[in-house]
C-alpha positions in Angstrom: -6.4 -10.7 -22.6 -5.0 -8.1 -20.5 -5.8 -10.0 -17.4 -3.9 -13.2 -18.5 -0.8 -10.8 -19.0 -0.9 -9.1 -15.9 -1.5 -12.5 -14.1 1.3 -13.9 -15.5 3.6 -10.8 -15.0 2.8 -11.2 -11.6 2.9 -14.4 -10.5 6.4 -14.4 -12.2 7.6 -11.2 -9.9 5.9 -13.3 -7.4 8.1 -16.4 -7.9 11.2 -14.3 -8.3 10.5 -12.6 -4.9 9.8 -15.8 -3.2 13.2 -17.1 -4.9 15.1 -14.3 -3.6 14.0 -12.9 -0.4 12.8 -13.8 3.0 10.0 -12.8 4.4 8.6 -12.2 8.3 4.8 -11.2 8.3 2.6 -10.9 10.9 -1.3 -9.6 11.9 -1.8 -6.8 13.8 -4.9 -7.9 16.3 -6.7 -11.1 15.6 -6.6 -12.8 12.1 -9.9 -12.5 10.4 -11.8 -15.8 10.4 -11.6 -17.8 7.2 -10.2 -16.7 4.0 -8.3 -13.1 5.1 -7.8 -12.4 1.2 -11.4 -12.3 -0.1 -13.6 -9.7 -1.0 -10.9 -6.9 0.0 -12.0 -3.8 -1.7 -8.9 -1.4 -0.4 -5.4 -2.3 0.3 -3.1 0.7 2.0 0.5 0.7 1.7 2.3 2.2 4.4 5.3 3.5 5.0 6.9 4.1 1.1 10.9 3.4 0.5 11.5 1.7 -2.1 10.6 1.3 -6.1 11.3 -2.8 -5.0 8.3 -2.6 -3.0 6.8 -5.5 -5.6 8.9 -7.7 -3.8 6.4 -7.7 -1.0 3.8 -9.8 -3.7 5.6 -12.6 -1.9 3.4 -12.2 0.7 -0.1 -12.6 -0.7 -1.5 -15.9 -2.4 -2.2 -16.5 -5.7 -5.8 -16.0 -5.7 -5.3 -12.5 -4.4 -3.2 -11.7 -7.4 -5.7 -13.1 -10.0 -7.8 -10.8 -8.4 -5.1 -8.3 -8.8 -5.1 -9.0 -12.3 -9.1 -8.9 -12.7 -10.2 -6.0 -11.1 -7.2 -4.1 -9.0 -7.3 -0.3 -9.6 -3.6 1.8 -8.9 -3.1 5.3 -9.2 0.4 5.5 -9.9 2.5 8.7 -10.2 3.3 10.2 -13.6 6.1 10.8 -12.9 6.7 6.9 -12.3 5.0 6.0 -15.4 6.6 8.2 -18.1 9.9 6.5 -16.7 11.4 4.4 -19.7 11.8 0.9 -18.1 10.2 1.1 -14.7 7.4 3.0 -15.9 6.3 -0.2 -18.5 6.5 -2.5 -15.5 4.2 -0.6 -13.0 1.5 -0.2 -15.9 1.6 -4.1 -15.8 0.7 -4.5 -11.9 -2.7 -4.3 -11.7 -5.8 -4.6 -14.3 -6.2 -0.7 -14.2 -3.1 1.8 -14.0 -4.3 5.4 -13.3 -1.7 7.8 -14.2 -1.9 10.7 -11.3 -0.4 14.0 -10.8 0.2 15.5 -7.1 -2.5 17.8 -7.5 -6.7 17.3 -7.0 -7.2 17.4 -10.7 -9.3 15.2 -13.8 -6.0 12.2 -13.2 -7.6 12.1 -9.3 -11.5 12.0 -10.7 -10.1 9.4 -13.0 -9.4 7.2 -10.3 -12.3 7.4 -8.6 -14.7 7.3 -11.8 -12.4 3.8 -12.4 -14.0 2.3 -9.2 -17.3 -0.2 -10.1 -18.7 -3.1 -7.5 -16.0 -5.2 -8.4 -12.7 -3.1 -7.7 -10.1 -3.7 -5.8 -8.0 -0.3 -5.0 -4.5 -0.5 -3.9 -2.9 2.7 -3.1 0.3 4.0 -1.1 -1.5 7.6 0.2 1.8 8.8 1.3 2.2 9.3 -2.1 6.4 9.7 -2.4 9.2 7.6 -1.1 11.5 8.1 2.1 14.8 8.3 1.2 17.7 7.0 4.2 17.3 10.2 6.1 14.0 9.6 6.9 11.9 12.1 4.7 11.0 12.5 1.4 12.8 13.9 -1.7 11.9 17.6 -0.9 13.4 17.3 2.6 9.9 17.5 4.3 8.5 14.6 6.7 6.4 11.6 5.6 2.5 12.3 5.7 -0.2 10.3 4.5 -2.2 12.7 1.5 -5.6 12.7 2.2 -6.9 11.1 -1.3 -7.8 7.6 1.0 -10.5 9.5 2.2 -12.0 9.7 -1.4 -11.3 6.0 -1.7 -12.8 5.0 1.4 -15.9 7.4 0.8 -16.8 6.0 -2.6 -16.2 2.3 -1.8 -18.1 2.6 1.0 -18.1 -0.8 3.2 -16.3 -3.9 2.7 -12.9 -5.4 4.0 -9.5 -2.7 4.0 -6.1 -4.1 4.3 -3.3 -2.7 5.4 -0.5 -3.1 4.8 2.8 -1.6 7.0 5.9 -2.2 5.3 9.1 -2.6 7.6 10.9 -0.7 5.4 13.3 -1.6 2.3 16.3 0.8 2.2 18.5 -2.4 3.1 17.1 -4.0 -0.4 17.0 -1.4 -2.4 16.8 2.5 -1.1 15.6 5.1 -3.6 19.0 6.1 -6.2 20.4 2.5 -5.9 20.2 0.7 -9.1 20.2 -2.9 -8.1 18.8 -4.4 -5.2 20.2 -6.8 -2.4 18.8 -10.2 -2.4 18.5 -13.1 0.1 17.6 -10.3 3.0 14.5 -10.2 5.1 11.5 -7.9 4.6 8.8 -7.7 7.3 5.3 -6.7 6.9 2.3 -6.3 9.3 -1.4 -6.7 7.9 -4.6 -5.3 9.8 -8.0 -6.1 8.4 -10.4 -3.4 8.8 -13.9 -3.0 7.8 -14.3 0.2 6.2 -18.1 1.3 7.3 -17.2 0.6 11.1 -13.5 2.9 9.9 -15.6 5.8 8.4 -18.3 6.0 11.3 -15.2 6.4 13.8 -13.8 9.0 12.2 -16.7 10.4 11.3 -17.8 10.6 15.0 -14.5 12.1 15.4 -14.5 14.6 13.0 -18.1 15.4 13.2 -20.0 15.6 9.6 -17.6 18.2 7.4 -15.9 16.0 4.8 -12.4 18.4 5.3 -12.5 17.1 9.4 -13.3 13.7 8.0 -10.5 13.6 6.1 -8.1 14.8 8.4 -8.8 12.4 11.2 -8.7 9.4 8.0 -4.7 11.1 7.6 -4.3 11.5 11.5 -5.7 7.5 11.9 -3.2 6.3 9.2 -0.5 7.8 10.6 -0.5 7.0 13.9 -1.1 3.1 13.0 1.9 3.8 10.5 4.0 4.7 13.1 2.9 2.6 15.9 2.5 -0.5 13.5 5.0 -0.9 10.9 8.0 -3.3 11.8 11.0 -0.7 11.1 14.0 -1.5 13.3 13.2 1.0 15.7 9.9 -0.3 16.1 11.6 -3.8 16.5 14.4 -2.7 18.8 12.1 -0.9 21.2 9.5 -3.9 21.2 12.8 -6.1 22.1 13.5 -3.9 24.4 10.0 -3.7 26.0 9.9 -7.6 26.4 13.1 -7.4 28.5 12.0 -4.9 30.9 
C-alpha cells in the first residue's frame, strides 16, 4: 500500500513542478545508450540550496519515480523530519525514509542495513543546505561528507547518477517561506558506473578505506564545482565561448 501512496504523492509534486517551473537539463559527456533511467542503484545530489529541491522531480520520467516509490532508500536528517509540516512530506518521498543524525552512529548503519538487491539510494552527501552567502548554516564552506563512500562500497557495481543542481536560492533560498514560480532551474546528469568509479579511486587512494574515502569526497567535489550549472559556472562558459 505504501508504494501506491508514495507514487501518487509524487507524481502529483511531479505535475505541480512541471505546472509551475521551467526546466534546462543537460548530460555531462555522452548520454548512455538506451533507457538512461533503468537499473540506477545511486543517485547523488549535488550542490544543496533549497528545501524546494523536489521541484527538480520534473526532470525524471514516471518510471523512475515508480521506482522511487518501490524500492528508493533516503537518509534524511532528523532534524528535517521531526519538522511539523515538512517533515510529513519528506517521509513520503521515497519507499524507505531513514531518519539520520550528523554523526557515524546506529541511524547511519540503519541506512546501510536498509540496502537489499533491489534498492535505489538517493542521497545529498553534502548533507546541509547553502544559504545566499555561499556556505552552510554554521558559516563553514560546502563539503561533500564522506558517507557516499559507504553507499558506493555496499552497492558495489551498477549505474550512479548524478545529479548537479544549478542552484535554487532564486525559487526558494533556505528562511523564505514561499517559493517563486514560473522561473528556470537547471540541472546536469552524469551516468557513472560505480565499479569502474571505486577502482579509480581506489587506484588513487591505494587500499586504506580512510584514503578511499577521501578521494570519493575529493572526486565529488571537484565535479560539483566544475559541473553544476550555477551562474558563475554559466557566465564563465558564456564567456569562454566568446573568447
Amino acid at each position: 500500500m505504501r508504494k501506491y501512496v508514495v507514487f501518487l504523492f509524487l507524481a502529483s509534486i511531479r505535475l505541480i513542478a512541471l505546472l509551475f517551473w521551467r526546466r534546462r537539463i543537460r548530460w555531462v559527456g555522452e548520454r548512455p545508450a538506451g533507457d538512461p533511467w533503468e537499473g540506477i542503484r545511486v543517485v547523488c545530489f549535488l550542490h544543496h540550496t533549497s528545501l524546494f529541491e523536489w521541484v527538480f522531480i520534473s526532470v525524471v520520467p514516471l518510471r523512475f519515480v515508480w521506482r522511487v516509490a518501490c524500492h528508493g532508500v533516503v537518509p534524511a536528517a532528523d532534524k528535517t523530519i521531526r519538522r511539523p509540516l515538512v517533515g510529513r512530506f519528506y517521509k513520503l518521498i521515497a519507499a524507505e525514509v531513514v531518519s539520520i543524525t550528523r554523526e557515524r552512529d546506529h541511524t547511519w548503519r540503519d541506512v546501510l542495513a536498509s540496502i537489499d538487491p533491489d534498492s535505489m539510494v538517493l542521497i545529498a552527501p553534502e548533507g546541509r543546505m547553502m544559504r545566499p552567502n555561499g556556505l552552510d548554516g554554521d558559516g563553514k564552506p560546502m563539503t561533500v561528507r564522506g558517507g557516499i563512500s559507504d553507499i558506493l562500497e555496499a552497492i558495489g557495481e551498477g549505474p550512479l547518477l548524478v545529479a548537479y543542481s544549478g542552484g535554487l536560492h532564486h525559487v526558494q533560498a533556505p528562511g523564505e517561506l514561499l517559493p517563486r514560480p514560473f522561473r528556470t532551474i537547471r540541472m546536469n546528469l552524469e551516468w557513472i558506473d560505480i565499479a569502474a568509479f571505486r577502482a579509480a579511486r581506489r587506484g588513487v587512494a591505494g587500499t586504506t578505506d580512510a584514503g578511499f574515502k577521501r578521494a570519493v569526497v575529493t572526486e565529488l567535489e571537484r565535479r560539483r564545482d566544475l559541473y553544476c550549472p550555477t551562474p558563475e559556472n554559466l557566465a564563465r562558459q558564456a564567456a569562454s565561448a566568446t573568447d
